[in-house]
TORKOL-4160 file (C-alpha; in steps of 0.2 Angstrom, whole numbers, padded with zeros to 4 digits, m for minus):
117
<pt num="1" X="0519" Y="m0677" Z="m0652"/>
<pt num="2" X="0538" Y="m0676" Z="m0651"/>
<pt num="3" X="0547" Y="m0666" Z="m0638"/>
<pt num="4" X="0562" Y="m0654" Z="m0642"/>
<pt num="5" X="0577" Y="m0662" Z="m0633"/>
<pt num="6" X="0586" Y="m0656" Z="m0616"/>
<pt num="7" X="0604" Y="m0654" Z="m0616"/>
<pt num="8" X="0615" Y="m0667" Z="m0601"/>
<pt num="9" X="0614" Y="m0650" Z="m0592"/>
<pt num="10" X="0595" Y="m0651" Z="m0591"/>
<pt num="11" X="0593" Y="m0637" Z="m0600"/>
<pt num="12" X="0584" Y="m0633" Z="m0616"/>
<pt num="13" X="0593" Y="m0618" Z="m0621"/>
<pt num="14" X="0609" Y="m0608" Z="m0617"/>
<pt num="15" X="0610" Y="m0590" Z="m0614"/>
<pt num="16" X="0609" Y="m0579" Z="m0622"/>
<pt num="17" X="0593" Y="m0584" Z="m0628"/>
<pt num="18" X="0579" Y="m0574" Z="m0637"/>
<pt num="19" X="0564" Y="m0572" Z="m0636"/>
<pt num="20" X="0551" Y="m0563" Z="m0648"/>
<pt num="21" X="0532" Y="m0560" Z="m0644"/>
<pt num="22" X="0521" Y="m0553" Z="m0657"/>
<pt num="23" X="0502" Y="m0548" Z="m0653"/>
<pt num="24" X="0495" Y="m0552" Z="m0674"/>
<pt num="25" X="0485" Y="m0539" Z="m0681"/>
<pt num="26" X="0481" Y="m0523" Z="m0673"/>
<pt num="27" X="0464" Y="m0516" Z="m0677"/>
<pt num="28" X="0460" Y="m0498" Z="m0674"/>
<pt num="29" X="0444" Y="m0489" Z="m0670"/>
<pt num="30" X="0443" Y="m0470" Z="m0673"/>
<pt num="31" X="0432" Y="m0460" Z="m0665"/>
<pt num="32" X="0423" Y="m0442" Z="m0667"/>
<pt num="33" X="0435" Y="m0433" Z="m0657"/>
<pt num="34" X="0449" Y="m0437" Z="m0668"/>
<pt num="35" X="0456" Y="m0449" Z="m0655"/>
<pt num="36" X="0458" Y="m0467" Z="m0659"/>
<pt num="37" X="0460" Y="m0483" Z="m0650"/>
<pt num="38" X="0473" Y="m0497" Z="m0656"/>
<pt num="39" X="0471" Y="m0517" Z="m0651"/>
<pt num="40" X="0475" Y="m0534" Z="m0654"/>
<pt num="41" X="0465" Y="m0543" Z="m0664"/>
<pt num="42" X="0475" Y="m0558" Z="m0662"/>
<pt num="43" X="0467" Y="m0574" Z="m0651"/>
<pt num="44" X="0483" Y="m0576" Z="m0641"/>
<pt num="45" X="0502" Y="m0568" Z="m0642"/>
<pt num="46" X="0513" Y="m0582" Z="m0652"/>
<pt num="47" X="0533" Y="m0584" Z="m0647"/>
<pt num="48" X="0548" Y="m0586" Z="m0658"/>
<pt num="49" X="0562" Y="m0592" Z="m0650"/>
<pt num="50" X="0581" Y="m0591" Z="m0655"/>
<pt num="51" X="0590" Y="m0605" Z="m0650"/>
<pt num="52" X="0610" Y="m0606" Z="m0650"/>
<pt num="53" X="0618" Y="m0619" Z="m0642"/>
<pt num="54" X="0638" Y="m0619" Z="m0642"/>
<pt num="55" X="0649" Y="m0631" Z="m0635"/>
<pt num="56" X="0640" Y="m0648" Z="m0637"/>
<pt num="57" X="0648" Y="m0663" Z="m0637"/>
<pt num="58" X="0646" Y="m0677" Z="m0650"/>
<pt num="59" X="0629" Y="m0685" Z="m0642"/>
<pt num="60" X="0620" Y="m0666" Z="m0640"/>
<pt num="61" X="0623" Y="m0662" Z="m0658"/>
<pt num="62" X="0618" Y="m0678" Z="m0664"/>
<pt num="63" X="0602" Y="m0680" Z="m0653"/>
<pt num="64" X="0597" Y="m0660" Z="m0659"/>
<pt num="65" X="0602" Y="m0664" Z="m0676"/>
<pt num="66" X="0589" Y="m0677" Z="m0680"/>
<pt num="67" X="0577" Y="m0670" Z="m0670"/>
<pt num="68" X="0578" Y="m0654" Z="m0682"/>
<pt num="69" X="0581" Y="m0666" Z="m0696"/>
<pt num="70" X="0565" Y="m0677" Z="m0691"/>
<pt num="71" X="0555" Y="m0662" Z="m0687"/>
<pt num="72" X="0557" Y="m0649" Z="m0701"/>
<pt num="73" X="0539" Y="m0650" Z="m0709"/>
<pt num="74" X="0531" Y="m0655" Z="m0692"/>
<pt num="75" X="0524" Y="m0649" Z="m0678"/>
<pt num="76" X="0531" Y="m0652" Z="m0661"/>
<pt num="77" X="0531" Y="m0647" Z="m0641"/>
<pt num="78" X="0545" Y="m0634" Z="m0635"/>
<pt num="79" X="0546" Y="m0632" Z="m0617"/>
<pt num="80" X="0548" Y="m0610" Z="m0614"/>
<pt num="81" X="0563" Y="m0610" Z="m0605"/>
<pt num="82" X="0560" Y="m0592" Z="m0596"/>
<pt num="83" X="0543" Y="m0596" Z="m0590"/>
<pt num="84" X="0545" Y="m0617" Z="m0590"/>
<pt num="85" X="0527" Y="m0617" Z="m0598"/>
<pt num="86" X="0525" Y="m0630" Z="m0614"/>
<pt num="87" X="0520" Y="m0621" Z="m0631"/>
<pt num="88" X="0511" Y="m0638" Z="m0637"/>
<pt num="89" X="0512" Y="m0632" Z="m0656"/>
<pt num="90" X="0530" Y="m0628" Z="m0662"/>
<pt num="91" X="0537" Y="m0628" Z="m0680"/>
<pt num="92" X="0555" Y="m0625" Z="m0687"/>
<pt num="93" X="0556" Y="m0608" Z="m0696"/>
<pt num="94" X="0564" Y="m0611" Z="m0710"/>
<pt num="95" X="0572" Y="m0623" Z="m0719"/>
<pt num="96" X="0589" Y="m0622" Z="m0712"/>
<pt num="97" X="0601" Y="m0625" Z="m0697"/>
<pt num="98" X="0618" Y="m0620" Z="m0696"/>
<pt num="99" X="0628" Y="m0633" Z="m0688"/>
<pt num="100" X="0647" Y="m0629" Z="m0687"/>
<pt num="101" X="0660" Y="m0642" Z="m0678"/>
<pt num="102" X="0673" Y="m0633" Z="m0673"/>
<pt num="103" X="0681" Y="m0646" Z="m0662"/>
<pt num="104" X="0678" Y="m0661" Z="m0651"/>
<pt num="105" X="0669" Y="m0654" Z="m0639"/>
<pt num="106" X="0663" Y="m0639" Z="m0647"/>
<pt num="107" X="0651" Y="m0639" Z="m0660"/>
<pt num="108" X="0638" Y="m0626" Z="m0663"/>
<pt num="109" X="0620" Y="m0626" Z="m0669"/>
<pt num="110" X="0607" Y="m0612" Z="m0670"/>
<pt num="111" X="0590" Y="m0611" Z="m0680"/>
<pt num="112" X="0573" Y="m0603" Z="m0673"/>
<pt num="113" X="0556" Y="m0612" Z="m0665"/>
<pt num="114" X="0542" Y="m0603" Z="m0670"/>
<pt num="115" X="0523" Y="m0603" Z="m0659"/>
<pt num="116" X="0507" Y="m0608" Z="m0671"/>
<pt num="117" X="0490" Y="m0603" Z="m0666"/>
């Protein structure tokens, strides 16, 4: 399964990066009190990621470029970069990526990774 690409620095992302968590449904029991219980009734809390790089040169655009490009209906593995931990099932969201060159060594990308249960 492809891997997303790391940048000449090592990293996979550059601050600031985001990071969203959502839980699924919620369920919720009430009982005869009145008073009411809420909980997840999601298998495991799934990850989006925002991911904006700025200031790559010619070689990091081109390698993230055709990795989005080669990727965009499939699945794929994205190392976490705050907890180092590999989310083995990753999808583009969205069709799109915004890729602007605004120089030689300054061209900007950003598009989102979502988690799939």
């Amino acid at each position: 399964m492809p891997t997303f690409p790391t940048l000449r620095t090592g990293a996979i992302t550059q601050y600031p990066a985001t990071v969203k968590t959502s839980f699924g449904n919620t369920k919720v029991v009430e009982f005869l009190d009145g008073s009411s219980q809420r909980y997840s009734a999601g298998a495991a809390p799934l990850r989006q990621w925002i991911v904006r790089l700025e200031r790559l040169d010619a070689r990091e655009d081109a390698l993230v470029t055709a990795f989005v490009k080669n990727n965009v209906e499939g699945t794929f593995v994205f190392n976490d970069p705050f907890s180092g931990i590999s989310a083995t099932k990753c999808a583009l969201r969205g069709p799109e990526m915004q890729n602007v060159i605004a120089g030689e060594l300054n061209q900007e990308s950003a598009f989102v990774i979502e988690e799939l249960p």
